[in-house]
C-alpha positions, -999 to +999 in steps of 0.1 A: +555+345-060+577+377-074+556+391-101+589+395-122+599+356-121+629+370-126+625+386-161+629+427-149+592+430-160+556+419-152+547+387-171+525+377-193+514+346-196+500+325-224+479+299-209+466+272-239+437+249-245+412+273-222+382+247-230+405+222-208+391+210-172+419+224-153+419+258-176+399+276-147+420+269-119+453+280-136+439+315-146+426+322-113+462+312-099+477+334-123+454+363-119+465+367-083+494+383-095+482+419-099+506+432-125+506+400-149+485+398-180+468+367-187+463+354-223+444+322-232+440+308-270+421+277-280+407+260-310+375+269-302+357+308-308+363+331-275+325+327-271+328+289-269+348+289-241+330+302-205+369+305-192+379+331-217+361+359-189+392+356-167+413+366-196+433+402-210+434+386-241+419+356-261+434+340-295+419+313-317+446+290-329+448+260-350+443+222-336+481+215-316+476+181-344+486+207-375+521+210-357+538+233-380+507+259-386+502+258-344+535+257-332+537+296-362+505+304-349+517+303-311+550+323-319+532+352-337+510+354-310+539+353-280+554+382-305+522+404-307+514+400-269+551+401-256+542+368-239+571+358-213+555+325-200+540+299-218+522+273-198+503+243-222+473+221-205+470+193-227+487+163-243+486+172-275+500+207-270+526+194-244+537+165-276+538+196-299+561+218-279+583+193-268+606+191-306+604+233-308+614+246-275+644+265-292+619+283-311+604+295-277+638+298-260+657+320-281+630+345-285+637+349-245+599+328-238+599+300-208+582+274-220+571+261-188+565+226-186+585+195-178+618+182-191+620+171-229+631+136-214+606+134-189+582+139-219+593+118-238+591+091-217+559+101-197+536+101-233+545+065-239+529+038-220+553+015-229+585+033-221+573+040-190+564+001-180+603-001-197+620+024-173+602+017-137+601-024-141+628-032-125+625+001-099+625-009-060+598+012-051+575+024-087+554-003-100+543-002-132+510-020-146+525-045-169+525-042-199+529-060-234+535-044-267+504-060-288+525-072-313+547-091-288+535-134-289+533-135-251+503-116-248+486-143-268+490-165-237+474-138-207+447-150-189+415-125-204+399-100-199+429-074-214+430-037-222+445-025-252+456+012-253+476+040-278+514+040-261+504+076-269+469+079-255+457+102-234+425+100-205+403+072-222+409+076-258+415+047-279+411+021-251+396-010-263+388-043-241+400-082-253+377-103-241+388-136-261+414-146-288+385-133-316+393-098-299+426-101-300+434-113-336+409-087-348+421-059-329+459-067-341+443-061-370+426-033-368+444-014-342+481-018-368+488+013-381+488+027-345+515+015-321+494-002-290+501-017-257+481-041-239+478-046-202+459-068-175+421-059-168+426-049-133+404-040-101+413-015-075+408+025-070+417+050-093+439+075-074+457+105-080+490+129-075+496+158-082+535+163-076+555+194-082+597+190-082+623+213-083+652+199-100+679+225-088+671+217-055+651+182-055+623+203-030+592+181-038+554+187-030+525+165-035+488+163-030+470+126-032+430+120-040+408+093-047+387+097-082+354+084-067+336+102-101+350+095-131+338+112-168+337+081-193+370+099-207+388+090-169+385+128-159+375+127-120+341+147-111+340+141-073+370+133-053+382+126-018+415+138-005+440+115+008+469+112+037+486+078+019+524+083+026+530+051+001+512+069-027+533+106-023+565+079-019+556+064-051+549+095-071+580+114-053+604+083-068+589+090-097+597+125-101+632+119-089+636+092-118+626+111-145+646+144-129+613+168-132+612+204-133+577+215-123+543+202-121+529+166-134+495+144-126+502+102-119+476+078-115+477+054-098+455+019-093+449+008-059+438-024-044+469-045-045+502-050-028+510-017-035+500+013-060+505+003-095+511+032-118+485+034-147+496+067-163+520+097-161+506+133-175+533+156-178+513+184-172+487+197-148+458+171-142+421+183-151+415+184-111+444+205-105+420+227-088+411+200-060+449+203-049+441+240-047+410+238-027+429+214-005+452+243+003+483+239-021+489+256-051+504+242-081+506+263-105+522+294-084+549+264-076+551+256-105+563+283-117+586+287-094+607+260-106+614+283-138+624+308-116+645+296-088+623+302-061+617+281-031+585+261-032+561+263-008+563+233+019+542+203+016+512+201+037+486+173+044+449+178+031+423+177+051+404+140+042+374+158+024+353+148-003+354+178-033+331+176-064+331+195-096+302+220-104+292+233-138+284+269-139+263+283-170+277+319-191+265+341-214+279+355-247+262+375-272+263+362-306+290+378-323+286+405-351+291+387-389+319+405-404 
């Protein structure tokens, strides 16, 4: 990758939410270009997070919830750095950058992550059932809004979920009508879907696009370990053309620019697509170990560089390892 991205001087990336799975993995990919600086903030103290070693400089920020006083807090740290690249982890951050990109744009930052469109619709579970139902080749789970009278007539077991959520948060099951008539209740002041209770495997893509020239890369696992919050702990790469056809349709669709995570639910027909992340998955380091890198191509896509060429992963089984750091206990000012 040109350690300019075109910009006439070295970068210097801001990297958020460095508590995040895939936090590790994207400042290693970073660090490999020698003249960039690296700078990570979280909510979190610096010695709270074990990832804040790989970084030239750490910032503590408010929670991306407290838009306005994160979104200020961000800018005056992109100002005092001379950051050039921003590059958000999570949902939350992605949700709050997505209405202030201007902010970023005009002070000359790349605020590098997908399409507002492709946002918009990838955050909300039910305008994504809405835009691939009809689609020849994406399947979506279906999907109900909980509100609507027809779900009173699904067969049970049913999930109810945030059209917002993100990994496992909110997620509720309806076992019976008692369920359902309390959780309508109690679920109201928050906009919910509900879907079928299904079976099958939870797989995974991680899919990279280049809108200017529609290049497309994509690495496919199987989540044989998942966290009780859906992140995947041990994994097994995958060579399953339908599942890089499904996930490349769906980049095309929603006209990407740069690097996403779908899951999908096997076990069917075909792949049914249980969520969109527009952003880098928390095992966005698997796809590296496998031999691709993401987050270099990523990149790219914000500045006009070819991505690298797909390539098929060995059919390996990767797990995630937990590695213990120490900080001393910081002076009381």
């Amino acid at each position: 990758m040109d350690s300019q991205l075109g910009s006439g001087r070295p970068p210097t990336y801001l990297v958020t939410a460095i508590g995040s799975l895939c936090a590790e993995a994207v400042i290693q990919s970073l660090r490999r270009e020698p003249r960039a600086r690296v700078i990570g903030i979280n909510t979190l103290a610096r010695e709270w997070s074990a990832a804040s070693v790989l970084l030239d400089a750490f910032h503590q920020v408010p929670p991306a919830r407290e838009i306005p006083a994160y979104i200020a807090r961000v800018l005056e740290i992109c100002q005092l750095e001379q950051v050039t690249h921003v590059l958000p982890l999570i949902d939350l951050e992605v949700d709050a950058f997505n209405p202030h990109r201007q902010a970023f744009s005009e002070r000359g930052i790349t605020l590098c992550m997908a399409p507002p469109e492709t946002v918009r619709i990838s955050r909300d579970k039910w305008r994504v059932y809405e835009f691939f139902r009809d689609h020849p080749v994406v399947h979506p789970i279906p999907t109900w809004r909980m509100d609507d009278p027809d779900v009173e007539q699904l067969p049970f077991p049913l999930h109810a979920k945030p059209r917002d959520g993100r990994s496992s948060e909110g997620l509720a099951r309806i076992l019976d009508a008692d369920d359902l008539s309390y959780l309508r209740q109690k679920l109201r002041s928050r906009p919910y879907v509900v879907q079928p209770l299904l079976d099958g495997d939870v797989c995974v893509v991680d899919i990279v696009r280049q809108r200017s020239t529609g290049q497309t890369a994509a690495m496919a696992r199987q989540e044989l370990v998942r966290t009780s919050n859906g992140a995947g702990v041990t994994v097994q790469m995958l060579n399953e053309p339908a599942l890089i056809d499904a996930a490349a349709q769906i980049a095309s669709a929603l006209d990407l620019d740069g690097c996403i995570n779908i899951e999908f639910l096997v076990g069917g027909s075909w792949p049914l697509v249980m969520d969109i992340n527009p952003r880098f998955s928390g095992g966005v380091g698997f796809t590296h170990l496998s031999g691709y890198d993401m987050v270099t191509n990523h990149l790219r896509c914000f500045a006009s560089e070819l991505l690298d060429p797909p390539i098929i992963p060995t059919p390996v089984i990767h797990a995630r390892r937990y590695v213990e750091t120490t900080f001393a206990v910081p002076e009381e000012r």
